[in-house]
C-alpha positions in Angstrom: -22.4 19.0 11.6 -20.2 15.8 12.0 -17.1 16.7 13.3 -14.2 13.8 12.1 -10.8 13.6 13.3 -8.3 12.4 10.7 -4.6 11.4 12.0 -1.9 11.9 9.6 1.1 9.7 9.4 3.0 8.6 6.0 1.4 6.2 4.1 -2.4 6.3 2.3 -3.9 8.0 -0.1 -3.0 11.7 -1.1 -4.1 14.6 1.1 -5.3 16.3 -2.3 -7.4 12.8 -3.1 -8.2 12.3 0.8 -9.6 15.2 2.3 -11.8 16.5 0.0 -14.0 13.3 0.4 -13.8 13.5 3.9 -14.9 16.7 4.3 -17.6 15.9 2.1 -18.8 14.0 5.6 -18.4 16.7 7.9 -16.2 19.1 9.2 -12.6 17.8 9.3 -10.1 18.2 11.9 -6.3 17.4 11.5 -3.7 15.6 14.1 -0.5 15.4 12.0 2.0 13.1 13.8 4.3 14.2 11.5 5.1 17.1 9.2 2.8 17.5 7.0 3.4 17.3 2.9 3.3 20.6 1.7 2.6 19.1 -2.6 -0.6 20.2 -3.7 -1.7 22.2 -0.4 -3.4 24.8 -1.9 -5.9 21.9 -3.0 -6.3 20.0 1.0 -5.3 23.0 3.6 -9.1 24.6 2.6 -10.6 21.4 3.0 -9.3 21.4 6.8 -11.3 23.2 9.5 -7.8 22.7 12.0 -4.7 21.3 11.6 -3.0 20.3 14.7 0.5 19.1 15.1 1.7 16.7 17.8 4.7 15.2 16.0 6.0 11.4 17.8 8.7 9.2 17.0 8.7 5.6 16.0 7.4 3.3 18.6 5.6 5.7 21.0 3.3 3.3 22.7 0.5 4.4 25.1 2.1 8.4 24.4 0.4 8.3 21.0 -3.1 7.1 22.2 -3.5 9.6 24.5 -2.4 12.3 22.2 -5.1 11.1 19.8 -7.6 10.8 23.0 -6.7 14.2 24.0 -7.3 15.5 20.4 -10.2 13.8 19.6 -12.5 15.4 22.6 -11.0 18.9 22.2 -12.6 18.3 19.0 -15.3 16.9 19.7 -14.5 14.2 17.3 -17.8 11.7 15.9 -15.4 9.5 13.9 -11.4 8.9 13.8 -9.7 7.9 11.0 -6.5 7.1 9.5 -5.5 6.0 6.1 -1.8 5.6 6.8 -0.5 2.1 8.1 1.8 3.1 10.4 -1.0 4.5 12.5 -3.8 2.1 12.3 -3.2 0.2 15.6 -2.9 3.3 17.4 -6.0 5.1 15.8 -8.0 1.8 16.6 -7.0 1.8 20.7 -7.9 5.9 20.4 -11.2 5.4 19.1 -12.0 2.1 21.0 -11.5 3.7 24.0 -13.6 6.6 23.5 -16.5 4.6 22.1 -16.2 5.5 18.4 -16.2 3.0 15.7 -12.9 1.6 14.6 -11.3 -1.7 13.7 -11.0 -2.5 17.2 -7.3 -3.2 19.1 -6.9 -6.6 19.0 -7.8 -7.2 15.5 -6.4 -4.3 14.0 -3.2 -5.9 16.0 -3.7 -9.0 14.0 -3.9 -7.0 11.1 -0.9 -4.7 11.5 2.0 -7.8 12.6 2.7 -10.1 9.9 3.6 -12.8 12.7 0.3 -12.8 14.3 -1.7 -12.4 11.2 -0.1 -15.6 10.3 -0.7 -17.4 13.4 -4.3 -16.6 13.5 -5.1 -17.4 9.8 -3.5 -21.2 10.2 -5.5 -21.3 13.5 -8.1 -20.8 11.2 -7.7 -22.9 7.9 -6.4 -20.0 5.7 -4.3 -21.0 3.4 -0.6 -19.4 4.5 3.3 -20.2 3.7 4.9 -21.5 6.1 6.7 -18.9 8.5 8.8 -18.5 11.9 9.2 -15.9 13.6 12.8 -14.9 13.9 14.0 -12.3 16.2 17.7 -12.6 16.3 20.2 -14.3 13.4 20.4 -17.1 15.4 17.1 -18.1 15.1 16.9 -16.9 11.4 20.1 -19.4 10.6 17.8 -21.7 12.4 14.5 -21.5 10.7 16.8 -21.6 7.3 17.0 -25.4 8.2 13.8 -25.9 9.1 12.0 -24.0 6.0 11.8 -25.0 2.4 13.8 -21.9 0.4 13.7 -19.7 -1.8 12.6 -18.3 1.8 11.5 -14.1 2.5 12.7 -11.9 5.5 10.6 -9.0 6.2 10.0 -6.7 9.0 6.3 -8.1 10.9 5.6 -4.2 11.4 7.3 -3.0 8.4 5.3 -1.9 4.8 6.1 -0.7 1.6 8.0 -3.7 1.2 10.7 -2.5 3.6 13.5 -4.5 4.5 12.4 -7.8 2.1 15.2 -10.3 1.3 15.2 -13.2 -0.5 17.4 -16.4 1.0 18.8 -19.4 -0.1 20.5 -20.5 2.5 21.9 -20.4 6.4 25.2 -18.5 5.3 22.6 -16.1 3.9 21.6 -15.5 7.3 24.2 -12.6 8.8 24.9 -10.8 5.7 20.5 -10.2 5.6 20.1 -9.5 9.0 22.5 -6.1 8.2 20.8 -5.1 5.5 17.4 -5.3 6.6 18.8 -3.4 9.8 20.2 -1.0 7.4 16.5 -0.8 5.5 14.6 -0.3 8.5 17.0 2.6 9.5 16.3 4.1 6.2 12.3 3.4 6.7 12.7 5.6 10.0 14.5 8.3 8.2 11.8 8.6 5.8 9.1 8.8 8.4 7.8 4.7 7.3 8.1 3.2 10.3 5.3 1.6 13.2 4.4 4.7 15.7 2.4 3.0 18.3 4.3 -0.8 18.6 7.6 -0.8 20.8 10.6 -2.2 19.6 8.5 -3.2 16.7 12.4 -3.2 14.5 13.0 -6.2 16.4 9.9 -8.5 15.5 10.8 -10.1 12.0 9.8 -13.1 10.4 11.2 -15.5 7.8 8.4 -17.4 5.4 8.5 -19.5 2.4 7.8 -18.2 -1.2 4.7 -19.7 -2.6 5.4 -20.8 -6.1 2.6 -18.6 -7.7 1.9 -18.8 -11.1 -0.4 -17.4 -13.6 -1.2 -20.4 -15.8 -4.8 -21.6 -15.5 -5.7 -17.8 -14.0 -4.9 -15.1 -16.9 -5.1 -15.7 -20.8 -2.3 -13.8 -21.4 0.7 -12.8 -20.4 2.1 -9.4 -18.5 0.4 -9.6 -15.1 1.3 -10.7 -11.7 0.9 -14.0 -10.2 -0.7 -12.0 -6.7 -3.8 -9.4 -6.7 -5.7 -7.8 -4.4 -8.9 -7.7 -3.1 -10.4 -3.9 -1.9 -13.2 -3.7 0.7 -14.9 -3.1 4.0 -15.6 -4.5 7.1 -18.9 -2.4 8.2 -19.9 -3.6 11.7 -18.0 -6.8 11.1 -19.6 -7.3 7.9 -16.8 -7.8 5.3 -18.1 -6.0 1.5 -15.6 -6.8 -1.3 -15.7 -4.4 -3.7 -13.7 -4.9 -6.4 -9.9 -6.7 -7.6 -7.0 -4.6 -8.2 -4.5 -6.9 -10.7 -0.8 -6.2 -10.5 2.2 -6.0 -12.5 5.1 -8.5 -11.9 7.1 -7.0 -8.6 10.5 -5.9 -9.2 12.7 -8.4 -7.5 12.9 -9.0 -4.6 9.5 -7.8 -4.1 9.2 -4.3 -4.6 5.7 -3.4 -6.1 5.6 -0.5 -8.9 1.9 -1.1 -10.2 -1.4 -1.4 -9.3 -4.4 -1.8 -12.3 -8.3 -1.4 -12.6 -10.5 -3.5 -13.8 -8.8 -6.8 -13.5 -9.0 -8.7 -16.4 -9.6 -12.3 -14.8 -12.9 -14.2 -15.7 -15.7 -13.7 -13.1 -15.8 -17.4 -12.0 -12.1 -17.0 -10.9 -12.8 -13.4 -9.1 -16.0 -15.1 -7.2 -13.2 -17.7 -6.3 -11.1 -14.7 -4.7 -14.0 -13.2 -3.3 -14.5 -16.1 -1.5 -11.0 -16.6 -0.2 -10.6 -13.2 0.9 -13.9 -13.0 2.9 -12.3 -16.2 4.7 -9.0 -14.0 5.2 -10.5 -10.9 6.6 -13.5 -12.6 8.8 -10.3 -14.5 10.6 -9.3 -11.2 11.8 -12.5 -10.1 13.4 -12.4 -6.6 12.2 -14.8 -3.9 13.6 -15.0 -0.9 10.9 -12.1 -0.1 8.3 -10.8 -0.4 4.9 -9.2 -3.8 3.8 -6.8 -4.4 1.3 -6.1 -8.1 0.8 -2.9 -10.0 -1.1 -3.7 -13.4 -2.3 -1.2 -15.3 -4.5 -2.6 -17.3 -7.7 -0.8 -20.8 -7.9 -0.8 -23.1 -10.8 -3.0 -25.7 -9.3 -6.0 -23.3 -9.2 -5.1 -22.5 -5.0 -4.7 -19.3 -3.5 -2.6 -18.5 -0.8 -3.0 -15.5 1.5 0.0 -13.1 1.8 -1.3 -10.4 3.8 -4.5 -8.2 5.0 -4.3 -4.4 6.1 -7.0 -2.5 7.8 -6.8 0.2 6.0 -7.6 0.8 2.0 -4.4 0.2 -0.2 -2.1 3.1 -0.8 -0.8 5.9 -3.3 -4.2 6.0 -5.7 -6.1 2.5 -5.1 -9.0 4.1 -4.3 -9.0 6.3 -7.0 -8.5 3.8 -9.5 -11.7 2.2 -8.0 -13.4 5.8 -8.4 -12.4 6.3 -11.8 -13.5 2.6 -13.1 -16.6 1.6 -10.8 -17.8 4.9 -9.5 -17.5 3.9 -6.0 -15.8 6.3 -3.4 -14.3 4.1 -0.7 -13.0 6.8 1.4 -16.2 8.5 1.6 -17.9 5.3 2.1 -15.6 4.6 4.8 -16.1 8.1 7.2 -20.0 7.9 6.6 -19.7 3.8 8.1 -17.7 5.5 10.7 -20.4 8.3 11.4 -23.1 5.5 11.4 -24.6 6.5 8.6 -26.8 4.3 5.9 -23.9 3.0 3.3 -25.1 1.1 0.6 -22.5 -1.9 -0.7 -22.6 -4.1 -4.1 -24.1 -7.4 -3.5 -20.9 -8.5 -4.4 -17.8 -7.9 -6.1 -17.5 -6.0 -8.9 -16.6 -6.8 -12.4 -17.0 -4.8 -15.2 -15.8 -1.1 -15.0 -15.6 1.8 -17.6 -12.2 2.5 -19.0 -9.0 1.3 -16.8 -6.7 3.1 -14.0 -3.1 2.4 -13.1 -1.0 3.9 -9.7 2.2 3.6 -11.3 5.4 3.8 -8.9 8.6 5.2 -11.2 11.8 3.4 -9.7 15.2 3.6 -11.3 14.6 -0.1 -12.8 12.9 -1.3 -15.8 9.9 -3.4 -15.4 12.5 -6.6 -15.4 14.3 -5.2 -12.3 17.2 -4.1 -14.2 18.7 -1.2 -12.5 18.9 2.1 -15.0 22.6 2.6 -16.4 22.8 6.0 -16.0 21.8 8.5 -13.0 19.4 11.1 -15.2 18.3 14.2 -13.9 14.9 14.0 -12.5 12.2 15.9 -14.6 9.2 14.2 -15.5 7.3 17.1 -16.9 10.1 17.3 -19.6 9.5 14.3 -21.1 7.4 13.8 -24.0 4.7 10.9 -22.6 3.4 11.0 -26.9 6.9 8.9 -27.6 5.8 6.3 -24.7 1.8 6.5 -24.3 -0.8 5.0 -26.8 -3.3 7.6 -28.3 -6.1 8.3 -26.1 -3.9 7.3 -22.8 -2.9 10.2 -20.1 -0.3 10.0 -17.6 0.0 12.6 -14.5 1.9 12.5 -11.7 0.8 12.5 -8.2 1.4 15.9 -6.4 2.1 13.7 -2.8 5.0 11.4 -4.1 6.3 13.6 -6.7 9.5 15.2 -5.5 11.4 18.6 -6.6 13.0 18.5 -10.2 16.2 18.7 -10.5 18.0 16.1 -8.4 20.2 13.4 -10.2 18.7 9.6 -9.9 20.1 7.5 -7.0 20.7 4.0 -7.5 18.1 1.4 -7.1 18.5 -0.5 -3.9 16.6 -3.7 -3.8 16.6 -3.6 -0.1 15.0 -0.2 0.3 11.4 -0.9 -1.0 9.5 2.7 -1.1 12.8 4.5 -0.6 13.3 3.6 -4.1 10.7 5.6 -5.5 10.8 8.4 -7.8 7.8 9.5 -8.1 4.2 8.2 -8.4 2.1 8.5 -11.6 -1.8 7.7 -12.2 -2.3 6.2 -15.6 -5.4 5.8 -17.5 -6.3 4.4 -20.7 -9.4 3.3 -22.5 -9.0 -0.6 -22.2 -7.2 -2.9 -19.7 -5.0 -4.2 -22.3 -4.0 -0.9 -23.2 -3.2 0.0 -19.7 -1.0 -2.9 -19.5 0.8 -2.0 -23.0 1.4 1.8 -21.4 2.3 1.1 -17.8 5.5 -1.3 -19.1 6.1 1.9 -21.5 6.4 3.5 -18.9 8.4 1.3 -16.9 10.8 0.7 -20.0 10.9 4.4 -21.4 11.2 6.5 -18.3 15.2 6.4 -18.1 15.6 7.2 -21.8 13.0 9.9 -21.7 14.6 11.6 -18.8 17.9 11.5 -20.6 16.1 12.6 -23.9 14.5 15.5 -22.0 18.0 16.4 -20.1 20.0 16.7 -23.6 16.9 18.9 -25.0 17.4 21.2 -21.8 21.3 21.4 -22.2 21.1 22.0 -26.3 18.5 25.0 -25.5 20.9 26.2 -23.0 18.2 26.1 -20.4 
């Protein structure tokens, strides 16, 4: 039997959603290099033939290869994989070195900092804002002369939309360089931070917001000007699979929805398609998961944002499970194992039914923050007053915290430290998706408070 070796680190899919697929491919072996979640591990823990922890801090550098190395031969690992992006560039060195398949170093490098991604795509012809790299307010106050604003500082190693500002202008420039400082300190508290990069809290960047726009793309109104493309690179062959749509981002750019099917017309996914293939064939990937962010502008261009190496997070791939049937996580380990994996032609359009990951964040789906500081219990509310017929909503055992804990504030600043909890939505139409997931958005704060009143009048 196939013998994989899967390194944990924040970030990903669910344990519950993750490793029941891959042990589908063979027995699976666990390097945790960090605790471990303990939601839903009556469902993963059987699924796991050891569990091994070998916990690092931020920034390890070669100490975390080795570990992995180490690992991977006591083992006797045939594949190692990671669905977490704080440990991609790591997990690729590991498994370059000891002759496995993986993205490969320097390309999972271009696909893990945000600077270099940029550099090599405009080396290329991919369409890309235009950036600097900043690594000190000085040369942020500079590059706010030199830029066209609105402009966006972010992190090059951060994700999760971690430490994202928005700025106007050069007196912006000290006041954003503390509270992106300030972010990235929560990110490491929360375990969200690069493992294998050095010093990676010092490499920023500062880029120009694209004016995106939905006109000439959608025929209605509700979605995002920016989706994503979900695929992989087997070999160095790139196979799309399918478009995720979004929901509009909660300023500044905080992300709270992903959706399945999107709803675009096929002539303007094949135009996607196409520019993501130019994206991701930039990078020179070995073997991994993509997940690609292209902007839609009015003029019928698409901008790149960004490319991971790894499959989008909380339930992307589910959502591609539940409408097109395909498994990308199991597709993934058996490309890995070198087994026969058989890709759409190209890709895909029509689905059955419709899927939503659905972040909860104490804001409406305008980015208004909530009024009032509830107590968190989801399973109180009654989802009948804020669903359509037909439409379920459950949370996601990974990202869904203990009851019982008043609401913090929303901090625009803190991206995924925001989040309440994590929900996957379904319904039996995209358009009823959309209707339910800004429900959702709109109705959690009243339902919460609904639910707590109901709780104190039963005396519970």
């Amino acid at each position: 039997m196939n013998r994989i070796l899967y390194v944990y680190a924040k970030g990903g899919a669910p344990l519950e959603h993750a490793f029941p697929r891959i042990a589908a491919c063979g027995e699976l072996h666990v390097l945790a290099l960090m605790p471990l979640p303990t939601a839903a591990e009556e469902l993963w823990r059987p699924r796991c033939a050891s569990i091994t922890g070998a916990y690092v801090e931020a920034g390890s550098g070669e100490a975390i290869i080795q570990e992995i190395m180490c690992h991977a031969r006591l083992v006797g690992a045939d594949a190692v994989v990671t669905l977490s992006e704080f440990a991609v560039l790591a997990v690729a060195h590991a498994a370059d070195r000891l002759g496995l398949r993986g993205a490969g170093p320097a390309a999972a490098e271009r696909a893990r900092d945000k600077r270099l991604m940029r550099e090599t795509w405009a080396a290329a012809g991919v369409p890309v804002p235009g950036f600097r790299r900043v690594g000190s307010e000085t040369e942020l106050r500079t590059a706010l002369t030199e830029l066209t604003p609105p402009l966006l500082l972010k992190p090059a190693w951060s994700a999760g939309s971690i430490g994202q500002l928005v700025l106007q202008t050069p007196d912006d420039a000290a006041l954003a360089w503390k509270q992106v400082a300030h972010a990235l300190d929560k990110g490491r508290q929360v375990k969200m931070s690069e493992l294998y990069e050095t010093g990676a809290d010092r490499d920023w960047l500062v880029e120009e917001i694209v004016d995106g726009s939905t006109e000439g793309w959608y025929d209605r109104s509700g979605y995002a000007d920016y989706v994503s493309v979900e695929g992989i690179v087997a070999d160095g062959v790139y196979h799309p699979l399918c478009i995720t749509a979004r929901l509009p981002a909660i300023p500044p750019f905080n992300e709270v929805a992903s959706t399945t099917p999107c709803v675009l017309p096929e002539s303007l996914q094949r135009r996607l398609e196409d520019a993501s293939r130019l994206a991701v064939e930039a990078l020179g990937l070995g073997t991994c998961g993509t997940h690609t962010e292209l902007k839609l502008c009015a003029d019928g261009r698409t901008v790149v944002i960004e490319t991971a190496a790894r499959f989008g997070g909380v339930m992307i791939t589910k959502e591609v499970e539940e409408v097109f049937g395909l498994d990308p996580i199991s597709m993934l380990v058996r490309e890995l194992l070198g087994w026969q994996v058989d890709y759409p032609e190209q890709l895909l359009i029509e689905g059955d039914g419709a899927a939503a990951s659905l972040v909860a964040v104490p804001a409406d789906a305008a980015g208004v923050p909530w009024r009032t500081q509830p107590t968190w219990s989801p399973r109180a509310v009654d989802w009948s007053d804020i669903l359509s017929p037909d439409s379920d909503i459950a949370p996601v055992a990974a990202f869904d915290p203990a009851p019982g804990r008043d609401v913090p504030v929303y901090d625009p600043a803190a991206g995924v430290a925001n989040w309440l909890g994590v929900f996957m939505v379904t319904a039996r139409d995209a358009e009823t998706l959309l209707k339910d997931c800004n429900a959702v958005l709109n109705g959690l704060e009243s339902g919460l408070c609904r639910a707590g009143s109901a709780e104190a009048g039963s005396g519970a």
